[in-house]
Structure formats: C-alpha cells, structure tokens
N, C-alpha and C positions, 0 to 999 in steps of 0.2 A: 462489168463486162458487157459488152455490146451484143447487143442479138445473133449477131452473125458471128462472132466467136463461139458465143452459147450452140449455136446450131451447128460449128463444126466441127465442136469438141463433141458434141452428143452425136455425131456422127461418125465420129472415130471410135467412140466408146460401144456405140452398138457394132459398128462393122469387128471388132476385135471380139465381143461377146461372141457373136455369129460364128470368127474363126475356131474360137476355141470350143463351142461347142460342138461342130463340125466334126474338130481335133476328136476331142474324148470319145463322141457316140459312134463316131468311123474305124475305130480301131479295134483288133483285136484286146487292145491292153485294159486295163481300166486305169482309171487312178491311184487305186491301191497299191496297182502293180507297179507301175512306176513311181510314185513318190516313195512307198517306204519300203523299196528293194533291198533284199536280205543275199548276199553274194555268198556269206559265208558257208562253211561245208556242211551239209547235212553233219549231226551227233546222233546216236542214238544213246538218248537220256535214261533211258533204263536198262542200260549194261555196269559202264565202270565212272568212276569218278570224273570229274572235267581234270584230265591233264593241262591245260592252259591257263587254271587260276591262281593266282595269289592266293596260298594260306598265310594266315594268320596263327603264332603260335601261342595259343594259350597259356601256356607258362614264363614268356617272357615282356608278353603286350604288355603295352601302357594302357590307359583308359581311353587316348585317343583313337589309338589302332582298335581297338576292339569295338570300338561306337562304328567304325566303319565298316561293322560286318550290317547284315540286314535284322532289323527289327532290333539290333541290340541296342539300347537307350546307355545313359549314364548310370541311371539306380541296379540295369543288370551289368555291366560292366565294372563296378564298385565290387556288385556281388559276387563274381569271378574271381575277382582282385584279392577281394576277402579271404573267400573261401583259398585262395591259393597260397594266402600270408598263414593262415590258420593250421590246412591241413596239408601243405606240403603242396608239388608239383602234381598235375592230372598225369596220370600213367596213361591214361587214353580219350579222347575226346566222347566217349561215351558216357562220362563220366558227368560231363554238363547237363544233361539229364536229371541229375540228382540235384542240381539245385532247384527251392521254389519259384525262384523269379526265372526259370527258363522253362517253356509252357513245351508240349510235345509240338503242337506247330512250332514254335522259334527254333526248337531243335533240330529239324527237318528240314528247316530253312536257311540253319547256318553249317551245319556237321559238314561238308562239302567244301566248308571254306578255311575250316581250322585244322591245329593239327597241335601235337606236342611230339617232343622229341623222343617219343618210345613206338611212335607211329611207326614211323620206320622198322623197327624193332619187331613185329608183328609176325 
C-alpha cells in the first residue's frame, strides 16, 4: 500500500472514530440503551405465572423435550423418565421435588415451565 493510501485510509478511520464518538457522548442515550432495547411489556414476576410460555408436560416428554427445559441435563431427564415408568404419572409438578437429581434451585428454575395433566385439575 502506498503512503498516500495509508494516509487516507487513516484519515477516514480517525474522522469516523471522531463521528461516533461525538454520536454516543452527545446524546441523551447511551449505548445500552439503544443496542439492547427491551420493547417488550413490563411483567410483574412476582404475581402469577408467565402466560406466554411453553410447558412442557411431564408425563408425556421424551428426553429430548425435557433437556430443553433449563438446567435439566440427560442424567436428570432419565431420572424423570424413570421415576414416571416406575411410579406412575406426577399428579402435580410439585412432585419433581421429590426426586434426588432435582436440587431446590433447578426446581425453581423450571416449575414455571412444566405442567401435567391434573394441573389443570387444581
């Protein structure tokens, strides 16, 4: 590259640096604000359940469906599976609790995204 390339490229890259910092420091916004803008509706999380989510029913998942919940692995997903060939259908997802391999964090974590069919029943 020729000198006088190098000098006009490094002059366009400073004058753009210049612009955008201009940008950012002159504005009301910040960065935060506008890159990862949140449009959606206020929730309030400590009333009722997310109406808008997928459950998952635990009584009828496969092992794929169920690894797609959060924190649940294969070896707890098995042990769901197990526990539901063994002792029958969960009457209520409070029930997942009771197994070892689901810690009170994972349960806390996922209670919100499962359901069985006596939920309703409630």
């Amino acid at each position: 590259m020729t000198d006088k390339k190098l000098i006009v490229l490094l002059s366009v890259v400073v004058i753009v640096t210049v612009c955008l910092g201009f940008f950012v420091t002159n504005n009301d916004i910040s960065v935060s604000d506008w890159a990862f803008r949140d449009d959606s509706p206020a929730v309030d999380e400590s009333t009722a359940e997310p109406s808008h989510v997928y459950k998952v029913n635990i009584n009828t998942a496969d092992k794929y469906e169920l690894t797609t919940l959060p924190h649940i692995n294969d070896a707890i997903a098995d042990a769901i599976i197990k526990r539901r060939e063994t002792r029958g259908d969960f009457k209520y997802v409070e029930q997942l609790a009771e197994l070892e391999e689901i810690s009170e964090y994972i349960y806390f974590q996922i209670k919100d995204y499962v359901a069985t069919s006596s939920d309703s029943e409630r």
